[in-house]
N, C-alpha and C positions, 0 to 999 in steps of 0.2 A: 649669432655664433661668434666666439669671442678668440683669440688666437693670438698672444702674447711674443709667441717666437719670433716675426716679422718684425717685434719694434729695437731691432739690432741695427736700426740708420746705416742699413747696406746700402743703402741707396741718395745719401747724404750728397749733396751738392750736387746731383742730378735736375735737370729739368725735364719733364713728361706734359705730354699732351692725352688726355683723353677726350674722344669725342662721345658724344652724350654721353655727360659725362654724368648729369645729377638725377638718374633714376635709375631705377635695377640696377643690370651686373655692371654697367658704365659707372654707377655712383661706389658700388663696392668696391671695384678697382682702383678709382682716383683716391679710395679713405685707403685704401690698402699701399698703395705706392708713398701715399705722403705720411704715413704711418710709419713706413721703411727709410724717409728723409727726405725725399722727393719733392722738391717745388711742382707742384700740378697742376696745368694751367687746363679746365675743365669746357666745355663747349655742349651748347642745346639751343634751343631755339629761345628760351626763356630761362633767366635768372631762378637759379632755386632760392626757398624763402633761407636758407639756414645754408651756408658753407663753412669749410675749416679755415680759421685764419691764414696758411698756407698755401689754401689753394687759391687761385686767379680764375676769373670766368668771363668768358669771353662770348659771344651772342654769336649763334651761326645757323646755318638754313642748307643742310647738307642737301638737298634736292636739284639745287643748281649749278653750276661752274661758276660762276660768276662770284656766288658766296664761300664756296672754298676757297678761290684762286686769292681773297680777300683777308679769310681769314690766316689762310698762309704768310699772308704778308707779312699781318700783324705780328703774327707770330715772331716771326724772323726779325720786325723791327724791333719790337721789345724783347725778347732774350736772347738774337743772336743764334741762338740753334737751338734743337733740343736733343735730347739723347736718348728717349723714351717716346714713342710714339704709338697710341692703342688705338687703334682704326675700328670704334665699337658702336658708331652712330648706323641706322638701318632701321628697316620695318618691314612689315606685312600688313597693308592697310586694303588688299584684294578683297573682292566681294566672295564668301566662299559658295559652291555648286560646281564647282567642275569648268575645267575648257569650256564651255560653250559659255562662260558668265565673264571672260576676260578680253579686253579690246588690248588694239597694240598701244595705247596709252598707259594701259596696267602694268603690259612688259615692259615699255620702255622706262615709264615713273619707277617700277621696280631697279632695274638694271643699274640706274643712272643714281637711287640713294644706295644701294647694297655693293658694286661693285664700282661707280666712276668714282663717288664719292673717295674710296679708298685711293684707286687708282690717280687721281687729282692731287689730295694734300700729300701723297705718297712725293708724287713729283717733284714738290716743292719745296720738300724737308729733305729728299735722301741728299741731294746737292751736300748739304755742312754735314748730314753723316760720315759723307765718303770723306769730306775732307777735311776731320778730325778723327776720322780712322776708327770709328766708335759709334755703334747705337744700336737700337733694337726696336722691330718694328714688328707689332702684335694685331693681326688680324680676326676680329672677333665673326666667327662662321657659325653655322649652324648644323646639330646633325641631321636635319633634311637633305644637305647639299651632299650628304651618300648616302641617305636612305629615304628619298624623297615621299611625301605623301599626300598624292593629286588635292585633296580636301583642305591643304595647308599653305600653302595653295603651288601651283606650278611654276610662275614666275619667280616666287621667292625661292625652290627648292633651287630652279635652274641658275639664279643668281649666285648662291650661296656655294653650289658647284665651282662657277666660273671664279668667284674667287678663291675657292680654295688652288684650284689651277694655276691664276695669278698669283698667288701665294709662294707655293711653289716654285715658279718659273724663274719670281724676280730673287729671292732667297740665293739662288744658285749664278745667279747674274753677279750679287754682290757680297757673296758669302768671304771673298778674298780682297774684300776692303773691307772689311771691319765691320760690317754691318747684318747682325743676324735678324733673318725672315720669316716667324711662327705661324701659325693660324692655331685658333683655337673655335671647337665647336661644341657647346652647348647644349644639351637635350633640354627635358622639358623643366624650367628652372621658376621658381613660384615669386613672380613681382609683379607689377600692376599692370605691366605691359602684358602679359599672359592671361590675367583676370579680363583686361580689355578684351585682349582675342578671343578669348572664350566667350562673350557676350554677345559679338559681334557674331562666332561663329552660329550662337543659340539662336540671335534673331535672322539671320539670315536662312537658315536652317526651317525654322518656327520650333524650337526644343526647349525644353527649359537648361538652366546655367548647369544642373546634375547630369541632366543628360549631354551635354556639350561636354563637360567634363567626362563621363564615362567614354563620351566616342574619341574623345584624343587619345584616353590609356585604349581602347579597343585598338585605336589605329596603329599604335606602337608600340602593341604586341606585351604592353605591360611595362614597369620597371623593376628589372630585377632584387635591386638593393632596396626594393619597397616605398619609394617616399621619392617627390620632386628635391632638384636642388634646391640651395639656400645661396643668394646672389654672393653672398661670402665665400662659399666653397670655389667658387669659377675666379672671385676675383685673388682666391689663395696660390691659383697655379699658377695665374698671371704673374703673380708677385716672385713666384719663383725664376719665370723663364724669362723674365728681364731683371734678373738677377747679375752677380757677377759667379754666382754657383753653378747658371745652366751658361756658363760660357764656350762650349762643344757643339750647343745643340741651336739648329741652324734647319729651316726648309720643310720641317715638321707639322703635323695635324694635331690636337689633342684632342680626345673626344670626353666630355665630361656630363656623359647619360647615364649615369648610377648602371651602365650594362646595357641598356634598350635597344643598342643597333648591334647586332647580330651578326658582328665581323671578327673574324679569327685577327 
């Protein structure tokens, strides 16, 4: 999907981090920010084979404090600050069947990429936000984390909860030093990481990939607007609310389910 309006270099002489940055909606958003002018300095656990000359990629391992607290550093020593910060690295790598198939290893492995991970490089950067009176910090969630669904699994929903929460909390902490707080969630969006899950969920299950796929539309009730997202479309609003356009908009959820969660 191809979207011309964005290349207005609104965002010109910005530096942005995204983390996983070089597949699905992570990889959209870093082409979509450095699209808009954006120096993007992108992070995964592995080099993609093909990056934009613009962007920087930096090797990270969001699963532990240790490689956050690292690559925060780096950060900071080679650009000094940044002004754009997408908090989009996460998984569901849970065995699926329900509660009785999950050990406190599962929650806490969960907990600790979907919510410390945030909560860590958050730490480390908002410092030169507050004290260039400027930034914007995008939490990438999911809409499980308000419409949870046990089979998808419960760790991830109840992560994805807790930072929408965190989201929230910290937004209003430091909404009056210059620094606005988003979360954005997701429904069911068509990239490879969701082709994985679905495989995962087939053979765990024993079903085949048709039938994995009909039990996630069964499970969320359908998509109204017809059709999964395109990682373009997620990475389109991103582009907006770290914009200098959404500059009002502070503390907020977005939910981008083509309709699927069933909230007034």
């Amino acid at each position: 999907m191809e979207n011309k309006k964005h290349e207005s270099l609104e965002l010109d002489g910005k530096i942005a981090l995204v983390t996983g940055g070089t597949k699905g909606i992570g990889k959209a958003i870093a082409d979509r920010l450095t699209a808009a002018g954006a120096k993007v300095i992108v992070t995964a656990r592995n080099a993609p084979a093909e990056m934009k000359a613009e962007q920087y990629f930096i090797a990270a391992d969001f699963s532990t404090s240790e490689a956050v607290n690292t690559l925060g550093a780096e950060v900071l020593e080679k650009f000094g600050t940044v002004d754009i910060l997408v908090n989009n690295a996460g998984g569901n790598g849970n065995p699926r069947g329900g509660f009785s198939m999950l050990t406190d290893e599962h929650w806490e492995h969960t907990f600790q990429l979907n919510v410390m991970s945030a909560v860590r490089l958050d730490r480390i950067l908002l410092p030169a936000m507050i004290k260039q009176n400027n930034g914007v910090i995008i939490h990438v969630s999911s809409g499980v984390g308000q419409m949870p669904f046990w089979e998808f699994t419960m760790p991830y929903a109840a992560s994805k909860a807790a930072l929408n929460n965190y989201s929230k909390s910290l937004s209003s902490e430091v909404a009056g030093k210059g620094v606005r707080v988003l979360a954005i969630s997701p429904g069911v969006v068509k990239t490879s990481g969701m082709d994985a899950f679905l495989q995962n969920l087939a053979e765990t299950m024993k079903i085949s990939s048709e039938e994995a796929n009909q039990l996630l539309m069964n499970t969320i009730g359908g998509v109204p607007i017809g059709r999964l997202a395109a990682p373009e479309e997620v990475a389109e609003l991103v582009g907006f609310l770290v914009s200098p356009r959404a500059s009002y908009l502070t503390g907020a959820n977005y939910l981008v389910d083509g309709g699927a969660i069933p909230l007034a």
